[in-house]
C-alpha positions as CSV (number, residue, x, y, z in Angstrom):
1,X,355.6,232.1,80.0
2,X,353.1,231.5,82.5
3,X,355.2,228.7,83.9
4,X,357.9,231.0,84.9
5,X,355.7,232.5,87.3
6,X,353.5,229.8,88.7
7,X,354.8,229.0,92.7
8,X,355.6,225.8,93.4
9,X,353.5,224.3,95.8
10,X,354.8,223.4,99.2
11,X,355.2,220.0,99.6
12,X,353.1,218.2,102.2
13,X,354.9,217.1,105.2
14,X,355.1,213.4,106.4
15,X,354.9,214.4,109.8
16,X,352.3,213.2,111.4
17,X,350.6,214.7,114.6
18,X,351.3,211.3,116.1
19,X,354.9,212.2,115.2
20,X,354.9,215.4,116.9
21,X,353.5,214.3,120.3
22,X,355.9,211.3,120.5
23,X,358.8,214.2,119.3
24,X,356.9,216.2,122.5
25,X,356.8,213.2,124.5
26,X,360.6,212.1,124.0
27,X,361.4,216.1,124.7
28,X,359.8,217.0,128.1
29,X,361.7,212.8,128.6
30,X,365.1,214.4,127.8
31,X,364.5,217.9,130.0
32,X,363.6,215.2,133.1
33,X,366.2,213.3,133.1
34,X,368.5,216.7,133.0
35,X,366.5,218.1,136.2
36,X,367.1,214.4,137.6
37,X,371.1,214.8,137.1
38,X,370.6,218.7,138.7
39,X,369.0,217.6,141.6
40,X,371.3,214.7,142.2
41,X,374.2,216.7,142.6
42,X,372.0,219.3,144.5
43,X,371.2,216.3,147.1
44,X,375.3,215.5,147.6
45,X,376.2,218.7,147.9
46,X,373.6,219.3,150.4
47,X,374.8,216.5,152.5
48,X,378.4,217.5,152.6
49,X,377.5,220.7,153.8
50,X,375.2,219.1,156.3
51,X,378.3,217.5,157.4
52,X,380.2,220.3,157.7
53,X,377.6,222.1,159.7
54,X,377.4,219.6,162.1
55,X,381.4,219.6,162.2
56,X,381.2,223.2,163.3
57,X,378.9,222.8,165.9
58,X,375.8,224.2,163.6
59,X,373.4,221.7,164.1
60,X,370.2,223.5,162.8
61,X,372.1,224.6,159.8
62,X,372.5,220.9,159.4
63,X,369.3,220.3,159.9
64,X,367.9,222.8,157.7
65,X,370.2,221.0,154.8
66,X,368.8,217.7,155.7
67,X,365.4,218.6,155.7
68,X,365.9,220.5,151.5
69,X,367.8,216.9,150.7
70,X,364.8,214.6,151.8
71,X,362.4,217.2,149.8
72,X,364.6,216.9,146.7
73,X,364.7,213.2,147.2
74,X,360.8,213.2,146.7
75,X,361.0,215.5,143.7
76,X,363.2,212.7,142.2
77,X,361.1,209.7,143.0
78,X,358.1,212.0,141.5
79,X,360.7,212.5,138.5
80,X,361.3,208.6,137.9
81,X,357.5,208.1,137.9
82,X,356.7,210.9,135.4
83,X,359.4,209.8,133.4
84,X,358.0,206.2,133.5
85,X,354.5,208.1,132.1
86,X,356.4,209.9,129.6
87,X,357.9,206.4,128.2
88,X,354.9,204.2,128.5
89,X,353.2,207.2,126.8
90,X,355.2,207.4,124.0
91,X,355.6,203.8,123.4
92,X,351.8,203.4,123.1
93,X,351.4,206.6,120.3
94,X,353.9,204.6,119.0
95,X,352.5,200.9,118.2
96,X,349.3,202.9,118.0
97,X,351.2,204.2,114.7
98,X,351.9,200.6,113.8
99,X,348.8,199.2,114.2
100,X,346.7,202.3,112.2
101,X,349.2,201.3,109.4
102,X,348.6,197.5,109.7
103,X,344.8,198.7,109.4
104,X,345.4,200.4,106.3
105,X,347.1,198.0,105.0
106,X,344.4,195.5,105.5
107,X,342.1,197.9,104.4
108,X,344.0,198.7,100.9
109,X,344.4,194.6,100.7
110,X,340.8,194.1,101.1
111,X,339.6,196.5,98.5
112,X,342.1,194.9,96.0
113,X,340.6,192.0,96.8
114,X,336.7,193.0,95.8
115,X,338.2,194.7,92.7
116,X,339.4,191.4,91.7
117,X,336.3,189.6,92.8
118,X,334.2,192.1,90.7
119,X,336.6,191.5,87.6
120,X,335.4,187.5,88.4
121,X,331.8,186.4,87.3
122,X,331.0,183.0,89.5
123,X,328.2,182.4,86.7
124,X,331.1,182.9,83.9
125,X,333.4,180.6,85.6
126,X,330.5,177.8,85.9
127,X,330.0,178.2,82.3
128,X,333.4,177.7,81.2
129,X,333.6,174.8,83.8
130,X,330.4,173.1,82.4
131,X,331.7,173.4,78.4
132,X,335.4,172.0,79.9
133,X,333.5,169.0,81.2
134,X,330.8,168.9,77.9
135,X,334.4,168.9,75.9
136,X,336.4,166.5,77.4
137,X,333.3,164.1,77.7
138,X,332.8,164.7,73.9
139,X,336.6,163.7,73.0
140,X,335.6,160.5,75.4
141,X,333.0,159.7,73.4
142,X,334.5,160.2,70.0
143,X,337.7,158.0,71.0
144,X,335.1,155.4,72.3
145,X,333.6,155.2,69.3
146,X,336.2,154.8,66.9
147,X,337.7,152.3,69.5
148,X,334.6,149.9,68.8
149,X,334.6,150.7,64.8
150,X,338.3,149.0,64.7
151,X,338.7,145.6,65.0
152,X,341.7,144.2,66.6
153,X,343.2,143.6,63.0
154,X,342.5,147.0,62.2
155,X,344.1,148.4,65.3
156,X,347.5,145.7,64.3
157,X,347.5,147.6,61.0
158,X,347.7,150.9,62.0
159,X,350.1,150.3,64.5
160,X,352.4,148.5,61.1
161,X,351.3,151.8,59.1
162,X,352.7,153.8,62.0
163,X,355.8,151.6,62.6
164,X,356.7,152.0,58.9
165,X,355.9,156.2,58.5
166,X,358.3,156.3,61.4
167,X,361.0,154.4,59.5
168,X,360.1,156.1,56.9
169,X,360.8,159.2,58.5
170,X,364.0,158.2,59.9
171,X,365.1,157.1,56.3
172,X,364.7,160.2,54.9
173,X,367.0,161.9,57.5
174,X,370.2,160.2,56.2
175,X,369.1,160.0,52.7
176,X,372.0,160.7,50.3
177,X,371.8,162.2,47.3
178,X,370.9,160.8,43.8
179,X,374.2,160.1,41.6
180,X,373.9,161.4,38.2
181,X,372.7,158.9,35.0
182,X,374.0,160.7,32.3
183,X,377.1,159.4,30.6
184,X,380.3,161.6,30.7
185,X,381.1,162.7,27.2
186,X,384.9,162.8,26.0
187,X,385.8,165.4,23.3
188,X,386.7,163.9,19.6
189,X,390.0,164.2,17.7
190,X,387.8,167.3,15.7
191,X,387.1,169.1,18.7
192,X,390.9,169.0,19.8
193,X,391.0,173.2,21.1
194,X,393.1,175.3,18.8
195,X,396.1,175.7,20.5
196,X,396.8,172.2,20.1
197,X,396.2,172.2,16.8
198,X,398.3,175.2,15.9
199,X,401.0,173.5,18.4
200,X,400.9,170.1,16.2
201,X,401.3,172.6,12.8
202,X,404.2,174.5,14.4
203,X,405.9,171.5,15.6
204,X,407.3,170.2,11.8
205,X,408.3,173.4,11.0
206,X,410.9,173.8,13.7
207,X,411.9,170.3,13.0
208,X,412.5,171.2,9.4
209,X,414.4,174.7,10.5
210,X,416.5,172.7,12.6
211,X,417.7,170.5,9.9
């Protein structure tokens, strides 16, 4: 019952604080380039109404339109370079990101590795190394040795022994079977079944019948 009212634990975010600055980064980007288009259009519209001023004989006017377009023009080369901050910024959180998890990576890869090494006794290893070697040099020695024992007759016979267990073998795959000794037996005139007796009986009586 307990169960029912246990809450259920939030789960934890994957967002990473990295994440949110680059999020923050790309954001403040976005508003720029926004204030960039404003001003633009601010600046053309501010020199077509200098124009017009100074088609209407108010040259100060002009002037005074002129003098808020170059200001503007400077807030929009300060604009480019922020923005150029903002990106270079964001980029670098970014394969800061990739190299922290390249790290990790290594990091997780190199304590597999020592597990492994730990599982891996270099003295075992030697040991099992030395008895291979003790082995194999034994099985050397034993096929020296019965290599000497034989003479080259010898060694001519078993190859014949060999040569013939093989045929031997080979015979015994198409080997057919045995045909039966024992003489078929044919039944006698006394062991003629009944029904032909009874048949032979009834046979003169219809003759007789007939007649």
């Amino acid at each position: 019952m307990g169960s029912f009212f246990t809450k259920n634990k939030t789960p934890r975010s994957r967002v990473t604080e990295q994440d949110k600055a680059v999020l923050q980064l790309k954001h403040q980007r976005d508003l720029l380039k926004r204030y960039q288009k404003r001003i633009q259009l601010s600046l053309e519209n501010d020199r077509q109404l200098a124009k017009k001023c100074l088609a209407s004989g108010r040259k100060e006017r002009a002037k005074l339109l002129l003098r808020k377009k170059k200001f503007q023009e400077t807030l929009l080369m300060n604009t480019d370079k922020q923005l150029e901050n903002l990106e270079k910024l964001a980029t670098d959180i970014e394969y800061a990101q990739v190299e922290a998890n390249v790290v990790d990576a290594l990091k997780q890869g190199n304590e597999a590795l020592k597990k492994m090494h730990a599982m891996v006794d270099i003295n075992e290893i030697e040991r099992i190394m030395d008895e291979t070697r003790e082995g194999v040099e034994k099985q050397r020695e034993i096929d020296s040795l019965l290599s000497e024992a034989l003479s080259e007759q010898d060694e001519n016979d078993v190859l014949i022994e060999l040569d013939a267990l093989v045929a031997e073998e080979e015979a015994e795959k198409f080997k057919l079977p045995e045909v039966p000794q024992d003489e078929l037996s044919l039944p006698s005139a006394d062991e003629t079944p009944k029904e032909s007796k009874a048949a032979i009986i009834e046979k003169p009586k219809k003759i007789l019948i007939e007649a």
